[in-house]
C-alpha positions as CSV (number, residue, x, y, z in Angstrom):
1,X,0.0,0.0,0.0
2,X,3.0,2.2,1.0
3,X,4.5,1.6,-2.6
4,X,0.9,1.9,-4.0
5,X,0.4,5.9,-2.0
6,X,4.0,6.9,-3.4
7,X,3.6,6.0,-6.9
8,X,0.5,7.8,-7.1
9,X,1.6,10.8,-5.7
10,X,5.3,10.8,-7.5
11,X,2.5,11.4,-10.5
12,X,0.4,14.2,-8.8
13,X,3.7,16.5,-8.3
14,X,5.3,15.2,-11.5
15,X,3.4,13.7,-14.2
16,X,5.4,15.4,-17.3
17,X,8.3,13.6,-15.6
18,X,6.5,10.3,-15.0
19,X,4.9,10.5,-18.6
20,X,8.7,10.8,-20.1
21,X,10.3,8.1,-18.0
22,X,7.2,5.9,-18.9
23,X,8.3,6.5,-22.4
24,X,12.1,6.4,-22.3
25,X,11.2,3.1,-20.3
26,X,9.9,1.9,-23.4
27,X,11.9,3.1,-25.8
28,X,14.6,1.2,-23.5
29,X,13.2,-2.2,-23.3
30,X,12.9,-1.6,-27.5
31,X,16.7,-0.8,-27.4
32,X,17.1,-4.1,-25.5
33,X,15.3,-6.4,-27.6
34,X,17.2,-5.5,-30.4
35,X,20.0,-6.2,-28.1
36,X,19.2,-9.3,-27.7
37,X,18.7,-10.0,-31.4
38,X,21.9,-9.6,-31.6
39,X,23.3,-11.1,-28.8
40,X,24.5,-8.3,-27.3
41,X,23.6,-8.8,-23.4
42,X,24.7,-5.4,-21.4
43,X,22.0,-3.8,-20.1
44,X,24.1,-2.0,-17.1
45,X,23.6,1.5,-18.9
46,X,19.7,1.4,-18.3
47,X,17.6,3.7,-16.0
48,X,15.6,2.1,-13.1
49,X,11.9,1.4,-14.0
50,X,9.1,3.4,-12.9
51,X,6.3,0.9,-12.5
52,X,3.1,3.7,-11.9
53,X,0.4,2.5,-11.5
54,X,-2.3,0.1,-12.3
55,X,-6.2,0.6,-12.7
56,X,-7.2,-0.6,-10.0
57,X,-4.7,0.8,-7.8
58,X,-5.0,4.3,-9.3
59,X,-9.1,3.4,-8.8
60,X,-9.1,2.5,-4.7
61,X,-6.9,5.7,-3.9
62,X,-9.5,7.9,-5.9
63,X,-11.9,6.1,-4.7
64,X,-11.0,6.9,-0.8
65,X,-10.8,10.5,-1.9
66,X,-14.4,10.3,-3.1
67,X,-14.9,9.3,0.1
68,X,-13.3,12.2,1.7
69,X,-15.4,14.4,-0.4
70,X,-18.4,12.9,0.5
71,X,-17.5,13.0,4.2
72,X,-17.4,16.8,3.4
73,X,-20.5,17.2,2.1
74,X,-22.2,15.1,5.4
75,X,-20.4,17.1,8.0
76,X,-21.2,20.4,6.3
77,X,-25.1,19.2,5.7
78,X,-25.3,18.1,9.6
79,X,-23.2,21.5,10.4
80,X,-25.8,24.1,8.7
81,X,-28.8,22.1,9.7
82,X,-27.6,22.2,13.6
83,X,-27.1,25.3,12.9
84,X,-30.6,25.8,11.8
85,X,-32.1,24.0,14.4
86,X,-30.4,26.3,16.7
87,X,-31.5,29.5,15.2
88,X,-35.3,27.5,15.5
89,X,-35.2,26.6,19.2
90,X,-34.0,30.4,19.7
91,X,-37.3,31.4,17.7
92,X,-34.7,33.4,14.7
93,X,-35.9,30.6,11.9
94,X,-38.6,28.6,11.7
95,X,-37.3,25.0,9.9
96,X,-39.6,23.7,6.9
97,X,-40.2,19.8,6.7
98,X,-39.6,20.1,3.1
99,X,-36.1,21.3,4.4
100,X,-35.5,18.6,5.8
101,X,-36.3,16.4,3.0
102,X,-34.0,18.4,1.1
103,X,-31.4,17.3,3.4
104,X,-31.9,14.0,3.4
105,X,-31.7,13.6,-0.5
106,X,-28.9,15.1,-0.3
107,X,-26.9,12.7,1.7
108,X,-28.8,9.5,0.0
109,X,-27.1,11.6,-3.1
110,X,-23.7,12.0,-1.7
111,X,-24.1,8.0,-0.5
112,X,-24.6,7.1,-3.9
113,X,-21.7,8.9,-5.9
114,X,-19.3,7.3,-3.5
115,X,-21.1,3.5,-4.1
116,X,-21.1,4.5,-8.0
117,X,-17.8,6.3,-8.3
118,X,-16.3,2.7,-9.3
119,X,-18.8,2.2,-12.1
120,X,-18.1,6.0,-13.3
121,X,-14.3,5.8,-13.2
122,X,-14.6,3.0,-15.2
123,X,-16.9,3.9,-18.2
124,X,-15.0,7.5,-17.8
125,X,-11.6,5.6,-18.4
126,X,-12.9,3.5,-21.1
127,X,-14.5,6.4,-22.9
128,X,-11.3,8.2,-22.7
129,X,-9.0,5.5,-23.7
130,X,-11.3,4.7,-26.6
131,X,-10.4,8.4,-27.5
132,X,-7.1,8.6,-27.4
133,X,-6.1,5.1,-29.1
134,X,-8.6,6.8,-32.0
135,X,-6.0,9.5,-32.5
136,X,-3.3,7.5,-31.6
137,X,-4.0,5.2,-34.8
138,X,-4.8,8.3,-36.8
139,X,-1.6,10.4,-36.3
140,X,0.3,6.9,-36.4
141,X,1.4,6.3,-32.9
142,X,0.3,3.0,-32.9
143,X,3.8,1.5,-31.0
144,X,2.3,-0.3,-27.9
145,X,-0.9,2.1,-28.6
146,X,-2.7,-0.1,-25.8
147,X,-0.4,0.3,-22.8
148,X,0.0,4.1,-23.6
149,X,-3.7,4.9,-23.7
150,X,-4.0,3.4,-20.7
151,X,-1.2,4.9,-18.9
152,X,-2.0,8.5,-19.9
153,X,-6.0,8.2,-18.5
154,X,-5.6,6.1,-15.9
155,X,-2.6,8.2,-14.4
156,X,-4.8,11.2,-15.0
157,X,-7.0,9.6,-12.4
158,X,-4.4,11.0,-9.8
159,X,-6.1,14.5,-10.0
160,X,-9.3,13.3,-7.8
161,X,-6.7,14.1,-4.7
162,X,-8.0,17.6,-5.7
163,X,-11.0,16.0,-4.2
164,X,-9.4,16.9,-0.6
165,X,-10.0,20.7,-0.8
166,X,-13.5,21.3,0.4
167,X,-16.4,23.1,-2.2
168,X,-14.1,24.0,-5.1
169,X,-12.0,20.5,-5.2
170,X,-14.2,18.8,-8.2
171,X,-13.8,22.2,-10.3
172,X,-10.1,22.0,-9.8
173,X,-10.4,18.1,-10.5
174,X,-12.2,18.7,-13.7
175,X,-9.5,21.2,-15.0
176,X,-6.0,19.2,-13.0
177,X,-8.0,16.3,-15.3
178,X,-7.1,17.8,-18.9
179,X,-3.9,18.8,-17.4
180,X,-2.5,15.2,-16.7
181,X,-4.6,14.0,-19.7
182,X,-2.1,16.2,-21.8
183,X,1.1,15.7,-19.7
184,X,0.4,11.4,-21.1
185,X,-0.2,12.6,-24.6
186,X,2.8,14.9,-24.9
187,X,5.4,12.8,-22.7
188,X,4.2,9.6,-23.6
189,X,2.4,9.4,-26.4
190,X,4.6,12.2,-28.3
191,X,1.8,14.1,-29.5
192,X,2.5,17.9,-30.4
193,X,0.7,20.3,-28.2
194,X,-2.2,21.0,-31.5
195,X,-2.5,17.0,-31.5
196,X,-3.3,16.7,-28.2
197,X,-5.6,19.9,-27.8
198,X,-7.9,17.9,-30.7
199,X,-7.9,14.5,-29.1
200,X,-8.6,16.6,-25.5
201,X,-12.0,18.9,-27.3
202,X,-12.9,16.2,-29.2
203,X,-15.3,14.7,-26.2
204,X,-16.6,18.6,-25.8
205,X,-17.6,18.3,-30.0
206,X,-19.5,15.2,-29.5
207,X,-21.0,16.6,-26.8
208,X,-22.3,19.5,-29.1
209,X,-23.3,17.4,-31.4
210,X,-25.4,15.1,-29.3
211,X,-27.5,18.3,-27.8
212,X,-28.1,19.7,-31.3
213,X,-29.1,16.3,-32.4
214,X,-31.6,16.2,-29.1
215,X,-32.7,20.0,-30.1
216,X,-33.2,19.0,-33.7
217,X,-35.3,16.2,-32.5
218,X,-37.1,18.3,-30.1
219,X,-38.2,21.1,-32.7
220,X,-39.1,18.4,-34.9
221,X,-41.8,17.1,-32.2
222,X,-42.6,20.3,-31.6
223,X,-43.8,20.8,-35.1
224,X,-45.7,17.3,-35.1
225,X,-47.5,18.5,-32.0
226,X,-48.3,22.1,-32.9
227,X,-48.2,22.8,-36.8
228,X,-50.0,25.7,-36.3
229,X,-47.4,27.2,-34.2
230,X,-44.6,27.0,-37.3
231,X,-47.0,28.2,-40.2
């Protein structure tokens, strides 16, 4: 677990310089094999190995800082509403059922992010990876394409520790996201900086597309419904 905590942080502070070794690792065990075609047997000159970090490793420390957040969100919710309560028994407030309702759904919500955040991660990283072996195959990086996608998203995982700063964490997550996305895709993929601003906007343009397709479908039921309103 110890080895598990420092390799994921070693990529928080530095993942430009995790994303190059990952690559000079592999340009180095290439540089071997040839080596060995050969019969030449000296490896003495080579760097130590990075290993980062798998899935599901990358996954359970994320996970835990969902946790965190969520914890967050509970202590806050039980804070204002004792708060509240406070202010009621002194007769400043007066506390609304429906309030309370709005409390409760609210930390059934927060409960249920944390149980799903597996399933999430997961269909996130897949999306993702789908995305970037795409463009991979496209600008003709398809050297160990596999291993590379999956390195560069699932190391991007690391910026959920942004998770730990209370209200404005999953806005800095979002953009420390993008920012890891690219240090994989320049480091390790080698993709030049317009390369990898396309395959990081491209999920943004099917987004776009998807909610003009839904509007386009929308005005078209609209003027099933009510001809009369676009005559």
């Amino acid at each position: 677990m110890n080895e598990i905590l420092k390799n994921f942080f070693i990529t928080f502070f530095h993942p430009f310089k995790v994303h190059k070794t990952f690559h000079e690792n592999r340009m180095n065990r290439s540089d071997v094999h040839n080596r060995l075609l050969t019969l030449v047997s000296d490896q003495s000159d080579l760097t130590p190995e990075f290993q980062g970090l798998q899935f599901t490793e990358v996954l359970c420390v994320s996970w835990l800082m969902a946790c965190i957040k969520a914890i967050y969100g509970i202590v806050a919710l039980y804070t204002g509403l004792a708060g509240a309560q406070y202010l009621s028994e002194s007769g400043n407030i007066a506390i609304m059922g429906s309030d309370l309702t709005k409390y409760q759904w609210t930390i059934i919500t927060l409960i249920l992010n944390v149980v799903l955040f597996p399933l999430f991660i997961l269909i996130y990283t897949r999306f993702w990876i789908a995305i970037v072996k795409f463009f991979g195959n496209i600008f003709n990086k398809t050297y160990q394409l596999d291993a590379i996608a999956s390195e560069t998203v699932n190391h991007a995982l690391v910026s959920y520790t942004f998770y730990l700063i209370p209200i404005f964490g999953p806005i800095i997550q979002a953009i420390a996201f993008i920012i890891y996305l690219y240090a994989g895709l320049k480091n390790n993929l080698q993709l030049s900086l317009l390369q990898s601003i396309v395959v990081i906007i491209t999920p943004l343009f099917i987004v776009f597309l998807l909610l003009t397709l839904m509007t386009v479908m929308f005005v078209m039921m609209l003027m099933a419904a009510f001809p009369t309103l676009f005559s």
